[in-house]
N, C-alpha and C positions, 0 to 999 in steps of 0.2 A: 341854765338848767335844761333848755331844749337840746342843747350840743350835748351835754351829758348823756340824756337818755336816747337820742339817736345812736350814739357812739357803745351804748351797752348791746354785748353778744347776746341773743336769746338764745334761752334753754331750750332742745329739739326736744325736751322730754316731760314741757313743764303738760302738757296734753297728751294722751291717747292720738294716734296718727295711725289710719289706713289706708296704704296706696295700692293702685292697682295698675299693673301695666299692659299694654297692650304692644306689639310692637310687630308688624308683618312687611317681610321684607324680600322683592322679587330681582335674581339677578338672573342676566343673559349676556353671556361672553362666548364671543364667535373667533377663531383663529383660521387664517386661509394664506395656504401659501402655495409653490406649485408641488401639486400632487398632492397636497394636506389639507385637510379640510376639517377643524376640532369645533364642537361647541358643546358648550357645558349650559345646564339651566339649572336651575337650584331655585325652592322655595322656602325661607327660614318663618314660623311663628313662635313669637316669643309671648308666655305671657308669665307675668311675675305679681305677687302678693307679699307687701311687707307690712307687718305693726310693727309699730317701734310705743311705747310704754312705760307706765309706772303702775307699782303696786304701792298703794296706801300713800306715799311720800315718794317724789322725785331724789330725796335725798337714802331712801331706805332702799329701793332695790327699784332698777331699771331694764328692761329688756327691749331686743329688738330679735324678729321674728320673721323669716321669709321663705317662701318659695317659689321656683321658675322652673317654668317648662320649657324647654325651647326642641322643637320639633322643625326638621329639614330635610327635604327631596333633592334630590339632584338627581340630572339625566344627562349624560356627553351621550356624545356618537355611539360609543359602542356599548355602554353598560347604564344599570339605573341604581342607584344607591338609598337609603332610607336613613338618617340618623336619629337618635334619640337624646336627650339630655333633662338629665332632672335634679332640680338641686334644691338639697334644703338648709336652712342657716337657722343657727340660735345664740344669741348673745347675750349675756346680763352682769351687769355690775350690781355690786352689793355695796350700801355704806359711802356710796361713791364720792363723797367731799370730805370723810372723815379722814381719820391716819390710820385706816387699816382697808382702803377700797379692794374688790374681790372680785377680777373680772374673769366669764365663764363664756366657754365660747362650744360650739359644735357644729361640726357642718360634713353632709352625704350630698357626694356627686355619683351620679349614674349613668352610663353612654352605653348605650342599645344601636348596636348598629346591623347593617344586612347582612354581613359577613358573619355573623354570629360572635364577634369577638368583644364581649361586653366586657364594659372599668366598671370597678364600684371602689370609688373612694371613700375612705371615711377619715374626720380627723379629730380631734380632742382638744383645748387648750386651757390652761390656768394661766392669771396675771394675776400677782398677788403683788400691792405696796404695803411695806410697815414701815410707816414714817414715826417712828420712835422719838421721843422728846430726849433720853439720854443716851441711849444706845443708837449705833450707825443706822441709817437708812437703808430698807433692806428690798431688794424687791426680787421674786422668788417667778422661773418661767418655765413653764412644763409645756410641751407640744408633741402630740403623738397623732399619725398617720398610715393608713395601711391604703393599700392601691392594690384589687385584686382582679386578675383577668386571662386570660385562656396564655397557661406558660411564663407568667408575671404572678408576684406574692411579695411586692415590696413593702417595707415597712421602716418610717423613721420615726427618732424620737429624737426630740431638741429639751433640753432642758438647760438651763441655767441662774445664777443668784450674782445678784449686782450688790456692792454696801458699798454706803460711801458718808464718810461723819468727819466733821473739822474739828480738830480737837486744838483750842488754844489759836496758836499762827498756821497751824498747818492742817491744809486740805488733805483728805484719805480719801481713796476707791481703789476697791478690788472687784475683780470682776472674772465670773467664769463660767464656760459653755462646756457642753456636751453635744455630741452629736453623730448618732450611730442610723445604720442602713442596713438593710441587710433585704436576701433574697433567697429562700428557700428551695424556689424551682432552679432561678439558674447557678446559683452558687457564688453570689454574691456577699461583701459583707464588706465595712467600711466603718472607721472611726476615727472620728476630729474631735480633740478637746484644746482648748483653748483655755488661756490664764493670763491677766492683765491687771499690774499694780500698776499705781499710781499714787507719790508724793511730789506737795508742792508746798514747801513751808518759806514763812520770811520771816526773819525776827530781826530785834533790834541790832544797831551798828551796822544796818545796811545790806546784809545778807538775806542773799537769795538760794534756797537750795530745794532740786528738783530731783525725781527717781521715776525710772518707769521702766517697766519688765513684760516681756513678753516670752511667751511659752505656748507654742501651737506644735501639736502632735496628730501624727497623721497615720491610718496603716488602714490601707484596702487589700481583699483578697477575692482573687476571681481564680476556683478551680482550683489549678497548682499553682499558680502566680501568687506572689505577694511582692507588696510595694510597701515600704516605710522610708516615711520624710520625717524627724522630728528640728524642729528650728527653736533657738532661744534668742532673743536681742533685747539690749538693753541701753539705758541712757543715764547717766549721773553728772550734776553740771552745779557748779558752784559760784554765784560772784560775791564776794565780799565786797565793803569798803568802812573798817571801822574808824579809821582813823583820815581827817580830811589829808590828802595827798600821797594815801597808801591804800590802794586796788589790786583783786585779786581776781582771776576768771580762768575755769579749770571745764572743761567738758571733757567726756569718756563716753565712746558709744562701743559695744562690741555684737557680731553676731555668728554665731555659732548652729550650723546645718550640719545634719547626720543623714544619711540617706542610704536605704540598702534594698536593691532588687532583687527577687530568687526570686528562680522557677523549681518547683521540686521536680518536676517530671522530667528536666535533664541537666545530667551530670555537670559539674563545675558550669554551672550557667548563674552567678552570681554575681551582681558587681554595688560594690558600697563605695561608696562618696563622702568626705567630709570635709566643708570648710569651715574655715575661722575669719575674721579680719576682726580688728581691731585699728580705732583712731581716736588719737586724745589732743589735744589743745589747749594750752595754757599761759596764762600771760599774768607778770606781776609786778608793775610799777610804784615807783617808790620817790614821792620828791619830798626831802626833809627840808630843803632850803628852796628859796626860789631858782638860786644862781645853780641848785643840782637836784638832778633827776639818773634815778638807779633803775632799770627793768632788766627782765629776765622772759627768756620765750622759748614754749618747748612743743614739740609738734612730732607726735610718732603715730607710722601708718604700718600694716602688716595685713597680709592675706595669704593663709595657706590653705592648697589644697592637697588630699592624698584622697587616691584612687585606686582603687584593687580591682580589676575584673580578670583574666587571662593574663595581664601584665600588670603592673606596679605604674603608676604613673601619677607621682608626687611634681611641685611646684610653692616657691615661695618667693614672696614680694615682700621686702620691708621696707621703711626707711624713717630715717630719725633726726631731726633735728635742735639743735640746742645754739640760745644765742645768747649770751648777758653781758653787761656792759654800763658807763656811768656815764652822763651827759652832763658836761661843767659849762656854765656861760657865764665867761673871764669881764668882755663888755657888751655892749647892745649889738654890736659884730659880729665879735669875737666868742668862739666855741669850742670846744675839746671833747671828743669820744673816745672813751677805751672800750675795747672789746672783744670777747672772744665768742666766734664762732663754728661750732660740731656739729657735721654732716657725715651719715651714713646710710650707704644706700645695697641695697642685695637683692639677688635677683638671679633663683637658678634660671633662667632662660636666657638671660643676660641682657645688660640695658639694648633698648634700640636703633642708638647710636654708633655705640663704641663695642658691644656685646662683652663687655667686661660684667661677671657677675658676683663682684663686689667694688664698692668704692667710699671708703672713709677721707674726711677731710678737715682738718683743724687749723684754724684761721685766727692767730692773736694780732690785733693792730690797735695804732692809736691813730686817730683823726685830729684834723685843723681846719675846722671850717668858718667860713667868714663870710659877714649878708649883709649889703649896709640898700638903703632905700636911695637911690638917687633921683634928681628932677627929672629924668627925663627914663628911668629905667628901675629895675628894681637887680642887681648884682649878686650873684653868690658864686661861691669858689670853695674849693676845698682839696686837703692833701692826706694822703692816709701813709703808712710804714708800717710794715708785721712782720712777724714769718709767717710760714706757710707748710704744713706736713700736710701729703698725701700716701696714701696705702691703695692702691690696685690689684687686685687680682681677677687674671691670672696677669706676670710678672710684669708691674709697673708699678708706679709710688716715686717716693723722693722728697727732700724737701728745699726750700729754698726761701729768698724772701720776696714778702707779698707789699707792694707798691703800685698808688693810685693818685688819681689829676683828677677833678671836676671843676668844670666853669657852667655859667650859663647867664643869660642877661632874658629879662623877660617885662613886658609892658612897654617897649621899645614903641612909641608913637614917630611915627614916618606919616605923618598926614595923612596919607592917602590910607595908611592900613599899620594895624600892629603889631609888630613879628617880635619872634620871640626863639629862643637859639640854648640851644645847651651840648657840649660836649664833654662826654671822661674817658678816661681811660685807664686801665688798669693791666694788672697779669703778676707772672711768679718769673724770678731771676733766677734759674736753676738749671740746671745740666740734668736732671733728670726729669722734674714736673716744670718744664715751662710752658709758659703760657702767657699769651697777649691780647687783650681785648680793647677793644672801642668803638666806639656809639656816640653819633650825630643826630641831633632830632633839632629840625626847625617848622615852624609854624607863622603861616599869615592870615592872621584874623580881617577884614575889611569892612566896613558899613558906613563907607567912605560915600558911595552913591548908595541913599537908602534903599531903592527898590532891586537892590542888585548885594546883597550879602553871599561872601563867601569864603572858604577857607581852604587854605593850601598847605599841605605839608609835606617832608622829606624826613624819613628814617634811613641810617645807614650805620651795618652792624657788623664787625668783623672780627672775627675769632682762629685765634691760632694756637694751636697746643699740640702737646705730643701727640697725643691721644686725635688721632688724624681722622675719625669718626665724628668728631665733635665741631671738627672745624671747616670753618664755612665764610662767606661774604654775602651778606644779604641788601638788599636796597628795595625801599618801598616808596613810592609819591603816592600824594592821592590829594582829591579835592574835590571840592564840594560847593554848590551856587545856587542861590534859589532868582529865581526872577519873579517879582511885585510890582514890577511897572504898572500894568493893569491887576488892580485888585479882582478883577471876575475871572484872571486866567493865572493862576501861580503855576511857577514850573519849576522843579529842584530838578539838578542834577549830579552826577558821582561819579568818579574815576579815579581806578585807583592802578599803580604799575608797581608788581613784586618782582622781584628775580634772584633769586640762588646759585653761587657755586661754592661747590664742595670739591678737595682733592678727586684725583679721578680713581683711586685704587680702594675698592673698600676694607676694614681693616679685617683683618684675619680672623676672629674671633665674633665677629657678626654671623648672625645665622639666618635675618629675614634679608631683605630686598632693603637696598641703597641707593638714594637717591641722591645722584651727581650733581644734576642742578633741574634749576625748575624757570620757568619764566611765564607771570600770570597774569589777567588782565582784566580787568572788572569795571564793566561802565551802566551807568543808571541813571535812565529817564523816566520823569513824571510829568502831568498835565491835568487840571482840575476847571474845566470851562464852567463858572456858576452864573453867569452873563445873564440866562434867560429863566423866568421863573418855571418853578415844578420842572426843569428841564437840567440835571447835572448830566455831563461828558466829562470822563476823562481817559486818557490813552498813557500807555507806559512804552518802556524799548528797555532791553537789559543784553547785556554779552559777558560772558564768561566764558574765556579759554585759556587754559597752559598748555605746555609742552615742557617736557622732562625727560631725562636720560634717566633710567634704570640699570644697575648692575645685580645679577646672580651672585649674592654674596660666597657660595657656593663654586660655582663655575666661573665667575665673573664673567658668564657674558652680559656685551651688553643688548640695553633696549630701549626705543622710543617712543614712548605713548606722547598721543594728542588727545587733544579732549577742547571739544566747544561746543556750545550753545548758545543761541541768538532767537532772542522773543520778541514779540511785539504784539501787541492789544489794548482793544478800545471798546467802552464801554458808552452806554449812555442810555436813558430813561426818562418818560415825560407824563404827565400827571393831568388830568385835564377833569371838565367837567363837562358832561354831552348827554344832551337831552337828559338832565335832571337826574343824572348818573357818574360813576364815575369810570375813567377811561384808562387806564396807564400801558404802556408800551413800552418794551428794552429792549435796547441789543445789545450783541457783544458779539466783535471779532478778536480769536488768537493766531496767531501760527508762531512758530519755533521749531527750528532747528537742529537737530543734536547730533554730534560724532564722537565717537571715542573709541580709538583707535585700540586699546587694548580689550575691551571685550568685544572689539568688532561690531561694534553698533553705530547703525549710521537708519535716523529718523526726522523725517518731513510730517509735520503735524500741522493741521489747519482747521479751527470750528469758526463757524459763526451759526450765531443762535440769534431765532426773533420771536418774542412771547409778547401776546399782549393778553389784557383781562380785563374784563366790562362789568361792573357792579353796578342794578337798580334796583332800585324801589318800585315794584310797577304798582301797589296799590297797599295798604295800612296792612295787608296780612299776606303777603306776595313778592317775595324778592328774587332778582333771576342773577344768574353767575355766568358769562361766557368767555370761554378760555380757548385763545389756540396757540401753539408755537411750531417753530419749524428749527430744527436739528441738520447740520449738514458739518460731516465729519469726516477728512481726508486723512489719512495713514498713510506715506509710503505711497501713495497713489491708488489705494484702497477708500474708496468714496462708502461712506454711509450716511442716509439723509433718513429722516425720522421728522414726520406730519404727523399733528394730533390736532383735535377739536374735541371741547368738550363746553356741556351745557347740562349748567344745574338749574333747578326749579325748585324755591320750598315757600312752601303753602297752609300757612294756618287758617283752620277755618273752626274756629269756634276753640274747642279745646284739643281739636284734633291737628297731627301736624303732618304733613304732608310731603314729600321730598322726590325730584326724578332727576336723575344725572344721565347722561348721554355719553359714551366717550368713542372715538373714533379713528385710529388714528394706521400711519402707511408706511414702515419701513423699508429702505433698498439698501441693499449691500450688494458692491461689487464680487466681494468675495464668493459670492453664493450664486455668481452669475447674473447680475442684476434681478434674481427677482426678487419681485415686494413678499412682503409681510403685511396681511390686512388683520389690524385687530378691534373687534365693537366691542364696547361692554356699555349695558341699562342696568340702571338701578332703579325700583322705584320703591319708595318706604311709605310705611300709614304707621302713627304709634300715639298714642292718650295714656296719659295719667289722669285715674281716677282718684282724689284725696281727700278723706272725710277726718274729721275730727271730733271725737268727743269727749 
């Protein structure tokens, strides 16, 4: 029972509440450099009065009620300035725990400043719930504000209705905004409406089905300009499963962008925008017997855009896929696939390869594949036969027959480590579409000495086809190791070696930049020292660089970019306790490296940074904060160093709270000819809450 009622929220409203604030706040910020000399002083008082309340019943109608003053001077070097600030609030719910609660809200801001340039804000708002027992859930939202001031007359209005009711299996919500601006002096005006469904229903036999729709509408006018954006997107997504061993899962998303810019006040100065895309996914598995399984799989993608401004500038990306087929298992081996798989792809810009901008592909084959578990390895193999039609445009295609090999053996124990190996190979027999592929991939797993895990691999991937864009020889190593010998100091590392070649001619019908060959190289160190307590280090090292041949698909010339980058940094922080406080200290050094040769950049970078921070307790109402660190930052041989020191003090004494901050701090920059930057800033605060209740 005592966990109980500790654990209940109290009501702020179950009493009459008045507070009162007091809050006065002094700053002095000094800038000195050579020949510059700035200081600003500023004094803010703040003082604030809130009830917050019930009338008759906490349940019949509640309000809360406030106003603040906040008055502030300031004086820099050259001028002195005065602000004003006045604000008033009014809040109240009605009914508030029943199913029809009515919250009412208002509130004026007022800024009086030297300059004469006075704001008077004012704003309005309803929140209204109807939490209906048969009817949807409804909640109803009006918001209206004006902002008036010397050349300014803004004014928005937000409104909106939310419902949302489950009828049976299926969740409903619909939802919708409004939301207009507008400006009478400068000639402004702006309107967003927004529309958002929402179903999610499940019913029996395992069905899942979901819908969501979006409608945002946009159109601002300034002057003679206008701007409209309208956008729709949407989501529809299906999984069945009625029957055990027969699944079904369908999503479709599409979105749809309209866009149109004019200016009235000059001639043909118009330009409209409109995209589409669309992607759907589907998949439908079917096992009527154990020994057979039936799926089908369909994946289409599309995104166009058209463009009118001075010119026409249209653009379309599709592509489409379909795969279906039957999987028979003859014995615990032994397997059989038929299948046929449709690919189509288009693309007025043309692919980035080959710049062909269309490419259909039809793939009928049957499989033989075969997996048996051995003692000492786990075996699979397999053999495919098809034909093979291709369509190219512009002028290539042909068909031929399509023939494949896979092997692979894996859980290979070699004592010391477990490797694991797979090769296939495939391609099309043809005098017009041929083409030859093959792929190597081996892997060495180890934890042969525990404190010492790691793993090694080789990819190697070669592709030959008419289509001389496409074709290439790739080889990848990489590996990876941690070291555990001492549990207080782990260390991984990585390495990994790529390299690319491609014919050297790019193909004729490419229109970006071809890349000949490439060779890359990626190494990664880590270090984690937890040896000594409250005290972690750890330090890294990382290198990234390639070099590539480029060819002007264009001109074919060619070109050679480099590119590298080489880091290193170490980190580390200690936690202590000193004189009845607490003490922590970090640092960090980086530098790194970078070149690259085609935007001509070539950068020397170096920080190290030292911060520490002293937290006490000097007495039951008295705690001090002292902070310094030091910044020293090399660019290119560009030195900049940045010293700071700062010291807080806060101080309750009684109900009153006390606070002074110190800060201090020295910039140099070479660039600026080494001189410093001096900058001080004090703060000092006094504030009380006064709070009565009755």
């Amino acid at each position: 029972m005592p966990e109980r009622v500790m654990g209940m929220e109290e009501d702020p409203y179950r009493v009459n509440t008045i507070r009162l604030g007091v809050d006065l706040t002094y700053n002095n910020y000094s800038y000195r450099s050579v020949g510059i000399t700035d200081n600003t002083e500023s004094f803010e008082q703040r003082y604030s009065l809130d009830v917050k309340g019930l009338l008759v019943n906490p349940n019949l109608i509640v309000y809360n009620a406030g106003i603040e003053f906040v008055d502030t001077d300031t004086e820099t070097t050259n001028s002195q300035s005065h602000n004003n600030v006045d604000k008033y609030v009014f809040g109240s719910t009605i009914l508030r725990n029943s199913r029809i609660p009515l919250t009412l809200s208002a509130r004026r801001t007022t800024l009086d400043t030297t300059f004469g340039n006075d704001t008077t804000t004012d704003s309005l708002g309803v929140d209204w719930y109807l939490k209906f027992r048969t009817l949807p859930w409804t909640r109803l939202k009006f918001d209206k504000s004006q902002t008036r001031s010397s050349g300014v007359n803004d004014e928005t209005e937000i409104s909106g209705i939310e419902m949302e009711k489950a009828i049976g299996p299926s969740d409903n919500k619909i939802s919708y905004s409004s939301t207009t601006t507008s400006d009478s002096i400068r000639n402004i005006a702006s309107e967003n409406n927004v529309l958002k469904i929402r179903n999610d229903t499940t019913v029996p036999l395992g069905t899942d089905f979901y819908l969501g729709l979006v409608r945002n509408d946009f159109l601002s006018v300034r002057d003679t300009f206008k701007r409209e954006i309208d956008t729709t997107a949407g989501s529809v997504g299906l999984r069945t499963e009625p029957i055990a061993g027969f699944g079904q899962n369908y999503n479709y998303t599409f979105t749809n962008s309209k866009s149109d810019f004019k200016n009235d006040g000059i001639t043909d100065n118009r330009v409209t925008r409109e995209t589409d895309s669309e992607f759907f996914n589907g998949s439908i598995d079917y096992k009527p017997t154990k020994r057979l399984d039936m799926f089908m799989k369909m994946q289409s993608w599309l995104n166009e855009t058209n463009e009118t401004s001075s010119a026409t500038n249209d653009s379309t990306s599709k592509s489409m896929n379909l795969s279906t087929g039957v999987r028979s298992i003859i014995t615990r081996e032994l397997s059989t696939t038929e299948s046929i798989a449709y690919s189509q792809r288009e693309s007025t810009t043309g692919d980035p390869l080959t710049g062909k901008t269309e490419r259909t592909t039809t793939d009928t084959s049957a499989a033989l594949d075969y997996a048996k578990k051995l003692s000492w390895s786990s075996l699979s193999a397999g053999a495919s036969l098809g034909h093979y039609k291709e369509t190219v445009n512009p002028d290539a295609g042909g068909e031929g027959i399509s023939y494949g090999f896979n092997t692979g053996l894996s859980g290979i124990n070699m004592n010391y480590f477990t490797l694991s190996s797979r090769y296939s190979y495939s391609g099309v027999d043809s005098m017009d579409v041929y083409r030859e592929e093959q792929a190597f991939s081996s892997a060495a797993v180890s934890s042969y000495i525990k404190d010492l895990p790691f793993t090694v691999s080789y990819l190697y991937h070669t592709l030959n086809s008419y289509l001389s864009g496409e074709a290439g020889v790739e080889n990848t190593v990489s590996s990876s190791a941690s070291v555990l010998y001492l549990k207080w100091l782990p260390i991984n590392a990585s390495y990994s070696h790529y390299t690319l070649v491609r014919p050297d001619k790019a193909p004729s019908d490419l229109q970006l930049i071809y890349i000949r060959d490439k060779e890359e190289d990626t190494i990664n160190l880590g270090a984690n020292l937890i040896y000594f307590k409250n005290t972690p280090i750890s330090a890294s090292a990382a290198y990234n660089g390639y070099t590539q041949s480029l060819l002007n698909a264009d001109s074919g010339a060619a070109e050679e970019s480099r590119y590298s980058r080489r880091s290193m940094g170490i980190n580390g922080s200690h936690i202590t306790r000193l004189f009845r406080g607490s003490l922590s200290i970090s640092t960090g050094y980086k530098t790194s490296i970078k070149e690259d040769t085609s935007s001509n950049i070539k950068e020397d970078y170096n920080s190290l940074q030292i911060k520490g921070t002293y937290d006490k307790k000097m007495s039951r109402n008295m705690v001090l904060k002292l902070k310094a660190e030091r910044n020293d930052i090399d660019t290119n041989g560009l030195r900049e160093t940045t010293t700071s020191g700062e010291t807080d003090i806060l101080y309750r004494l009684r109900q009153w709270f006390l606070s002074a901050e110190f800060l201090h701090s020295i910039r140099e920059q070479e660039a600026t000819g080494g001189a410093a930057i001096i900058e001080d800033r004090v703060m000092l605060r006094l504030s009380r809450s006064f709070v009565r209740m009755f």
